[in-house]
C-alpha positions as CSV (number, residue, x, y, z in Angstrom):
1,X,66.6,-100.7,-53.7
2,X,65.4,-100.9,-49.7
3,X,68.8,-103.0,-48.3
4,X,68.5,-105.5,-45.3
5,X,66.3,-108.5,-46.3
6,X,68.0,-111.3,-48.1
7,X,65.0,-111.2,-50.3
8,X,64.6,-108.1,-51.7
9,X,65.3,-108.3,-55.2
10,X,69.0,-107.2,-56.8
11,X,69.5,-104.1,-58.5
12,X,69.9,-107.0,-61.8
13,X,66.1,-107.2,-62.4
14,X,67.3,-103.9,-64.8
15,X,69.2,-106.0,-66.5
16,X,68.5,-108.2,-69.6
17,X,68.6,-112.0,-69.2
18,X,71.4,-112.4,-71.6
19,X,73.6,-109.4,-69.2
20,X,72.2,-111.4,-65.9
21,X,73.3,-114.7,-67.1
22,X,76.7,-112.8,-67.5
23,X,77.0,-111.5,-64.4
24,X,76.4,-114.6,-63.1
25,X,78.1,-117.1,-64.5
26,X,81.4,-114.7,-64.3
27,X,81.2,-115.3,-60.7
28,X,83.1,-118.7,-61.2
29,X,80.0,-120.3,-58.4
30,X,81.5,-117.9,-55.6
31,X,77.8,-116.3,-55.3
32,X,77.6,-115.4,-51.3
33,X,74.2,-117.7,-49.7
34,X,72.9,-114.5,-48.5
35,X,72.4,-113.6,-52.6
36,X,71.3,-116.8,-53.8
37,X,67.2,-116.2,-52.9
38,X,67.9,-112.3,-54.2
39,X,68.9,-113.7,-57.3
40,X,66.4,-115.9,-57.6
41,X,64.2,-113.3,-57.0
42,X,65.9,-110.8,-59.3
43,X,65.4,-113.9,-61.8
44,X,61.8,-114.5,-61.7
45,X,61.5,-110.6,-61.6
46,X,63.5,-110.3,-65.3
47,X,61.1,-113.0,-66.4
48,X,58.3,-110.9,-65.8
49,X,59.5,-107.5,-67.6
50,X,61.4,-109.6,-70.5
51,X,57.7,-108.8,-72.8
52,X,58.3,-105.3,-71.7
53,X,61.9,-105.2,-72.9
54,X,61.2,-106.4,-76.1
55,X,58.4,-103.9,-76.6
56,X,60.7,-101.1,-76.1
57,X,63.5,-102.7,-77.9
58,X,61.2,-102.5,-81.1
59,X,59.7,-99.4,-80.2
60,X,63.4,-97.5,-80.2
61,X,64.7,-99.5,-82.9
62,X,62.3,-97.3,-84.9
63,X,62.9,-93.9,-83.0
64,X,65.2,-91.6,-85.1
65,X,67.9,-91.0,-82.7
66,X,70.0,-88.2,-81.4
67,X,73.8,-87.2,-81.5
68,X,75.0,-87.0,-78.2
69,X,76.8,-83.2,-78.3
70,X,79.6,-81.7,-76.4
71,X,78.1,-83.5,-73.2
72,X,79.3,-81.9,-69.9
73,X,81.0,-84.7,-67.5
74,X,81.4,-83.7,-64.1
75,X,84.3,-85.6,-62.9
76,X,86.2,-86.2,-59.3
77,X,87.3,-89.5,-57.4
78,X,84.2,-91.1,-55.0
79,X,83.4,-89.0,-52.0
80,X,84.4,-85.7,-53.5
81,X,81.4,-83.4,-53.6
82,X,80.5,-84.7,-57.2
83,X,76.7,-86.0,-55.9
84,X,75.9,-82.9,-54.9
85,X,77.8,-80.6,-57.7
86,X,75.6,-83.1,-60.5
87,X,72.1,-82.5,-58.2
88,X,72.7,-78.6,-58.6
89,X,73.4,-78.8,-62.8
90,X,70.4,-80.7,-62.6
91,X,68.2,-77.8,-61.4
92,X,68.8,-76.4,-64.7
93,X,66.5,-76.1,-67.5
94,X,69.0,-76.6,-70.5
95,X,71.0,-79.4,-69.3
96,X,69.7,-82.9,-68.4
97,X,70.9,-86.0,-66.1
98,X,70.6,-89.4,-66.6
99,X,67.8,-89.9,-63.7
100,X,67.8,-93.0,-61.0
101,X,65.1,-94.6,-63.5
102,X,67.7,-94.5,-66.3
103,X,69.9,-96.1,-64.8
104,X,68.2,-98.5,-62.5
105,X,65.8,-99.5,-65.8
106,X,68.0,-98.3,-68.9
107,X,66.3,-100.7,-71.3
108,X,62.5,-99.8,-70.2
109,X,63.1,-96.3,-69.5
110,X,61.7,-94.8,-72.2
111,X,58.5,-96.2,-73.3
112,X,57.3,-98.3,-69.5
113,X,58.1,-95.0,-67.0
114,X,54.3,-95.2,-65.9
115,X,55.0,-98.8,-64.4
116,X,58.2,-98.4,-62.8
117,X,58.1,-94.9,-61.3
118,X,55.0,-96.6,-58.8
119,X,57.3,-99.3,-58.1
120,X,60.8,-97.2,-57.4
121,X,58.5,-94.5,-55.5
122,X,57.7,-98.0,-53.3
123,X,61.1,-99.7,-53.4
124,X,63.6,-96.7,-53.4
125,X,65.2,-95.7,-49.7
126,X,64.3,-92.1,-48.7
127,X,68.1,-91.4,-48.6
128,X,71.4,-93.0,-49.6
129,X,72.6,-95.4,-47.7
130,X,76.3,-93.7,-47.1
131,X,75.7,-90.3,-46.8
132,X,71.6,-89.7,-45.8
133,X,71.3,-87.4,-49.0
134,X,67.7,-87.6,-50.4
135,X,66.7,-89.8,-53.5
136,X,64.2,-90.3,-55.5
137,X,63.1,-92.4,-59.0
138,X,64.1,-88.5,-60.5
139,X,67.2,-88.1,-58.3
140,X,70.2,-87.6,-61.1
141,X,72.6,-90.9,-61.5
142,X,75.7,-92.2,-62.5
143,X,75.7,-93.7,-65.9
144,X,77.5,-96.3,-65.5
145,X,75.0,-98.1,-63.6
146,X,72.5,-98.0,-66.6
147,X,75.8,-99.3,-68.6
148,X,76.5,-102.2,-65.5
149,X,72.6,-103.0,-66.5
150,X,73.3,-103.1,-70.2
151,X,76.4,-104.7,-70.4
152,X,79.3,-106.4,-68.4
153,X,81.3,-103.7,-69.4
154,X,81.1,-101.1,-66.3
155,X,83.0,-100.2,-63.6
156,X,80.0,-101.0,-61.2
157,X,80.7,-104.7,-61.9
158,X,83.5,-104.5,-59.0
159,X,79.9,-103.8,-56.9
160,X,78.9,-106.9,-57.7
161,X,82.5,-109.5,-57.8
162,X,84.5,-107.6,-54.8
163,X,86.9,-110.5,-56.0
164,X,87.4,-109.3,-59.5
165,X,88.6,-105.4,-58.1
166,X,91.8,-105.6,-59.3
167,X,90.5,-106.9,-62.8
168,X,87.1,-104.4,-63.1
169,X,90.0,-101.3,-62.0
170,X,92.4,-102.2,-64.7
171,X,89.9,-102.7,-67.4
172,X,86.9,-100.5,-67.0
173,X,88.1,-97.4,-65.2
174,X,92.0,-97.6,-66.0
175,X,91.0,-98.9,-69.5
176,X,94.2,-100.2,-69.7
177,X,93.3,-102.9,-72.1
178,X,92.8,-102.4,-75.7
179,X,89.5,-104.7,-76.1
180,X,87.8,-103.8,-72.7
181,X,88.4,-99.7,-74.0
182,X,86.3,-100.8,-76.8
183,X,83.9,-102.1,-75.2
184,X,83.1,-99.7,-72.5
185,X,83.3,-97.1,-74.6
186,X,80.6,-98.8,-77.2
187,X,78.6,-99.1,-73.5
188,X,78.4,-95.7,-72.6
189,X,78.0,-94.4,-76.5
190,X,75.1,-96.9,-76.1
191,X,73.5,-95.6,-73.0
192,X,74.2,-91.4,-73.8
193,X,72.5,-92.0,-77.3
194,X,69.3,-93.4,-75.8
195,X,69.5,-90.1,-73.2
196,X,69.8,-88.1,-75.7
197,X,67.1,-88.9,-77.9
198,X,64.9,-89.2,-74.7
199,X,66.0,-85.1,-74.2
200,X,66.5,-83.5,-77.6
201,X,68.0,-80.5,-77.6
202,X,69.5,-80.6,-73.9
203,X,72.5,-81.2,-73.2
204,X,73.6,-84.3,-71.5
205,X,75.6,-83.7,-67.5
206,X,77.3,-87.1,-66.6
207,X,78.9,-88.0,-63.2
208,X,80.4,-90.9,-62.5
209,X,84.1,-91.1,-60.6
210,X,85.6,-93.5,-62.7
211,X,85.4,-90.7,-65.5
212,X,88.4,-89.1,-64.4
213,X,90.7,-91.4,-65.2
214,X,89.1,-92.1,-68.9
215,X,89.6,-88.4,-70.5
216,X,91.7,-89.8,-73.0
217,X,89.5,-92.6,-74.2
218,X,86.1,-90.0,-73.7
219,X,87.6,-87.8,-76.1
220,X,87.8,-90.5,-78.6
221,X,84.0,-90.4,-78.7
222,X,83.2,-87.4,-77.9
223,X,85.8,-84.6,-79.2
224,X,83.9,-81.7,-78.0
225,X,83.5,-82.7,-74.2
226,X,83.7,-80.6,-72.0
227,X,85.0,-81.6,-68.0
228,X,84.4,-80.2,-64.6
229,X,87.0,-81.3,-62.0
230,X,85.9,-81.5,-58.5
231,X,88.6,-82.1,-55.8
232,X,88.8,-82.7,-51.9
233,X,91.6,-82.9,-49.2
234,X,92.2,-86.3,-49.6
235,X,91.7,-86.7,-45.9
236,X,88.2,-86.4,-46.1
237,X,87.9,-88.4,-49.1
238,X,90.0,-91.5,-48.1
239,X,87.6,-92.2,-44.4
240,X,85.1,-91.3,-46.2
241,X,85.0,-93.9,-49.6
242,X,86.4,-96.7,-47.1
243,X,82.6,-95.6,-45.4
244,X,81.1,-95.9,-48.6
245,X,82.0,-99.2,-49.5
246,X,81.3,-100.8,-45.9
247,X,78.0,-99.9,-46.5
248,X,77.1,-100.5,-50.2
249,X,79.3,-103.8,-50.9
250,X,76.8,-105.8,-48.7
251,X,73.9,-104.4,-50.6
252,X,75.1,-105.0,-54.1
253,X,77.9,-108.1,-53.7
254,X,77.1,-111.0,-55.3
255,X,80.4,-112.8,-53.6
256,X,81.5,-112.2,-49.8
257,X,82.9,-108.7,-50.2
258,X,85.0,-109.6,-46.4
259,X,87.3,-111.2,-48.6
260,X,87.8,-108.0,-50.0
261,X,90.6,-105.3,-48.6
262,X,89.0,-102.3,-49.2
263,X,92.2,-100.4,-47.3
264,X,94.6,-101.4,-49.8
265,X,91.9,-101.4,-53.0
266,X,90.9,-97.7,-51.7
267,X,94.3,-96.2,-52.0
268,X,95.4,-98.0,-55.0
269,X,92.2,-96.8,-56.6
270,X,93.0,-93.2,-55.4
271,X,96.6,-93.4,-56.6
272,X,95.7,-94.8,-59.9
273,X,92.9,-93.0,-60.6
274,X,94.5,-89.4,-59.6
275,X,97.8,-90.0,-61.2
276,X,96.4,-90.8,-64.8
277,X,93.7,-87.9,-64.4
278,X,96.4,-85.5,-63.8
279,X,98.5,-86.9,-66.8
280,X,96.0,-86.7,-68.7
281,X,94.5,-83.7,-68.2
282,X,97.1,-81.6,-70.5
283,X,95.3,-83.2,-73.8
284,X,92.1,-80.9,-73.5
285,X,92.1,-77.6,-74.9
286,X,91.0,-74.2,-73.4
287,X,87.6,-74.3,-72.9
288,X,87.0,-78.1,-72.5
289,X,88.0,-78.1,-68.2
290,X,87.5,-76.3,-65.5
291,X,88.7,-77.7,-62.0
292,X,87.5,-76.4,-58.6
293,X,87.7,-77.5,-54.8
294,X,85.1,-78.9,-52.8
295,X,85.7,-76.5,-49.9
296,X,85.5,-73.7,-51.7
297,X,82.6,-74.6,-53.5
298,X,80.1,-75.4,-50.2
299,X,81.1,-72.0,-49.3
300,X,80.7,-69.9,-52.3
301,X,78.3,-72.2,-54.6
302,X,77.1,-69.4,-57.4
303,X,80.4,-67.7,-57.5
304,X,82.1,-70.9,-58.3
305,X,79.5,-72.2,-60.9
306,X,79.4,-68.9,-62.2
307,X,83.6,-69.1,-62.9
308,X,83.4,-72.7,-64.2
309,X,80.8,-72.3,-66.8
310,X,82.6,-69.1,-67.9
311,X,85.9,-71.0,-68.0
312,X,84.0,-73.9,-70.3
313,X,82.0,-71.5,-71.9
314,X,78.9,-72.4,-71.3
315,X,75.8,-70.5,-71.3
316,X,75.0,-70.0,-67.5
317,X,71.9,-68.2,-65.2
318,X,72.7,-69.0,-61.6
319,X,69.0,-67.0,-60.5
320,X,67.8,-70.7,-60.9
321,X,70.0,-71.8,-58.5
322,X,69.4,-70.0,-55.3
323,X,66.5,-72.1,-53.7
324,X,68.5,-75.3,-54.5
325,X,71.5,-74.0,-52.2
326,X,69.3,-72.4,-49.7
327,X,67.3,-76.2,-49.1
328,X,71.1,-78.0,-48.7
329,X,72.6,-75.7,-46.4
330,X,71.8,-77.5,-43.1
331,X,72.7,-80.7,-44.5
332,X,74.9,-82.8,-42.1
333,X,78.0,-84.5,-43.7
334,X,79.8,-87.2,-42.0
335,X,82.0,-87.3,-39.6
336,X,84.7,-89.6,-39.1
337,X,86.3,-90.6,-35.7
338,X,90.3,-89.5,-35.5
339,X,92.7,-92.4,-37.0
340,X,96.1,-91.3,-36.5
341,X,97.4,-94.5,-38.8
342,X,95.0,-93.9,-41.5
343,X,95.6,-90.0,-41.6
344,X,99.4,-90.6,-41.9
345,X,99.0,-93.2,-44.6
346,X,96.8,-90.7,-46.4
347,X,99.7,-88.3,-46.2
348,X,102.0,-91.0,-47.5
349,X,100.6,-92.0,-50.7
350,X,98.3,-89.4,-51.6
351,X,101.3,-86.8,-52.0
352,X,101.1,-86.3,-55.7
353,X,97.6,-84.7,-54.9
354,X,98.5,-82.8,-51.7
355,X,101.0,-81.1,-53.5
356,X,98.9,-80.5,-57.1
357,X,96.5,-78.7,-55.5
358,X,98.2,-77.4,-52.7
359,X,96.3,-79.6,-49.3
360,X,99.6,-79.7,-47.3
């Protein structure tokens, strides 16, 4: 949604009542006065669709649905180069994306696109806030911002309670406890099934960062995954995730996200994350990963694709690709002013990964 007013609506008016009442009410009354008239907003808003919901609620609850089938999930910590790997996959004609509709609207998606698409075409920025890459209501999307919408049980909750980082890291992206695995696993089987039987016969490309520390717990429900691994020199992806927060935390908190240290919650995200991905990462069998860099991939995009879908054996015809490429080439990524302190840090406790994949 368009950021700066205090009252635009809240990416909640996707939501259900019952999941809004959640969100709220978790925030223990620590809600930020710049959200109150959002909310309120975002409230009357839900009132309006709630008809809607039901209608499609029905409507599915009749639909024979799909299996979701050795789904492709492109994985890689924030600010690695896994936006614009998931746009590229998307280009192609036998794999599908969750889109920004799905995930922005996961329970009216499927029957109401005719209404929303005029009001996302209206309400939608022309380019991400963080990074200036384009968007639209089509643009592909993380799931777990349809699953944030469908359930408390998403790692995009830490978007909305800054305060609860420590608690949203450990439970829905470390999955760390038994009952939260459960339950964000039941989410995301939720929100794939209903993709899938939007797009039979395609097969369903995910991308979302916390992803790479779950490839245990994916493989519990789905066996025959397969994972792409993107990586960056973690001193391009450290400046640049602080960036990201700074500028999405006061578009999507709930609570004063100043309270927050995103310094210290960066890194431990990055350490945690990175050190149970490549743990991990032994349990899948030849066939099911395929890991590249993010340098070498904006230098030689259709050589790389064309090695990763042969090392996950996937049927592959980069011709496709070639006008997708050529239209990104001049795109300008940020650039980050020289911090001596925060480069040294970087080198301090992101060692495990400089070393693994050879950044010293």
């Amino acid at each position: 949604m368009k950021a700066g007013s205090p009252f635009s609506p809240h990416i909640l008016i996707g939501s259900s009542l019952m999941n809004f009442f959640r969100v709220v009410f978790s925030l223990n009354f620590s809600i930020k006065a710049k959200a109150v008239p959002r909310l309120f907003i975002s409230f009357l808003i839900l009132l309006m669709f709630t008809p809607f919901r039901l209608i499609e609620a029905v409507l599915y609850l009749f639909t024979k649905k799909e299996e979701v089938k050795q789904p492709i999930f492109i994985i890689g910590h924030p600010r690695s180069g896994t936006t614009f790997f998931h746009d590229s996959l998307n280009e192609l004609d036998n794999v599908v994306a969750p889109r920004m509709i799905d995930c922005l609207f996961p329970l009216l998606n499927r029957s109401f696109e005719f209404m929303l698409v005029p009001i996302l075409e209206k309400v939608l920025p022309e380019t991400r806030l963080m990074d200036k890459m384009k968007v639209s209501w089509k643009s592909p999307q993380e799931e777990e911002f349809g699953m944030a919408l469908m359930s408390p049980y998403s790692s995009v909750n830490f978007l909305f309670a800054p305060r609860k980082s420590r608690e949203v890291l450990a439970n829905y992206v470390l999955l760390s406890n038994s009952r939260a695995k459960a339950r964000w696993l039941s989410s995301h089987w939720r929100f794939a099934r209903k993709i899938q039987t939007m797009n039979k016969g395609k097969t369903l490309v995910f991308k979302s960062p916390g992803n790479t520390a779950r490839i245990h717990e994916i493989l519990e429900l789905y066996p025959d995954a397969k994972f792409i691994h993107i990586v960056r020199n973690p001193q391009d992806v450290i400046p640049s995730t602080l960036n990201l927060y700074e500028k999405i935390l006061p578009e999507f908190s709930l609570q004063d996200e100043s309270k927050l240290d995103l310094n210290a919650f960066a890194f431990d995200y990055y350490e945690q994350v990175m050190h149970k991905f490549i743990a991990t990462k032994g349990q899948l069998k030849k066939g099911q990963l395929a890991e590249l860099k993010y340098e070498d991939f904006i230098q030689a995009p259709i050589e790389v694709l064309d090695r990763i879908f042969s090392e996950i054996d996937v049927p592959f015809s980069s011709a496709s690709l070639n006008t997708f490429f050529e239209s990104r080439k001049n795109f300008s990524r940020n650039k980050f002013n020289e911090n001596t302190a925060l480069s040294k840090e970087i080198d301090e406790r992101c060692q495990e990964v400089i070393k693994f994949y050879n950044y010293s």
